[in-house]
C-alpha positions, 0 to 999 in steps of 0.5 A: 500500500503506497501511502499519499506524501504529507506536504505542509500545503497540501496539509493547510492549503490555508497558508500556502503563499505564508509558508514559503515566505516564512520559510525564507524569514525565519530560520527557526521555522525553516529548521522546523519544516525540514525537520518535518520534511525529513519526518515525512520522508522517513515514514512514508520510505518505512510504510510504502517499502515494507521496512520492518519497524516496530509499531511502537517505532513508527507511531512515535516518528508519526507523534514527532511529527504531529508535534512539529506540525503543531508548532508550524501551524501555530508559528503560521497562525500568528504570523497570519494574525500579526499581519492583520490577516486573522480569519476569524476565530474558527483558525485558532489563532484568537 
């Protein structure tokens, strides 16, 4: 089973003209996304290849994983709430 690639975008559509200026600005955040990037490809090489990893392995790749993305999406949702750009309170921003 070939399992679908977990881009940034492709996760939040929301922020995709953000993420690539943020990317460019702020080092912490460009860390965070290629550490996150490297996440992704490392999960997908084990789940698509059939690598044998323990269960316990692999969910915890995909639970540091998660916590990255949480972190990028709230870096996201501040920057987009600084600039005045804020869509209301059903982001999470507020």
């Amino acid at each position: 089973m070939t399992v679908s690639h977990h881009t940034l975008i492709g996760d939040m559509p929301e922020y995709k003209d953000l993420i690539p200026a943020l990317k460019t600005t702020n080092g912490h955040f460009a860390k965070l996304m290629t550490d996150y990037d490297d996440l992704t490809r490392e999960i997908e090489k084990i789940e698509n290849n059939g690598i044998n990893t323990s269960d316990e392995a692999n969910e915890a790749l995909k639970v540091r994983r998660v916590k990255l993305k949480d972190e990028l999406a709230g870096m996201l949702a501040a920057e987009k709430n600084k600039d005045g750009d804020c869509c209301g309170s059903s982001c999470g921003c507020h």
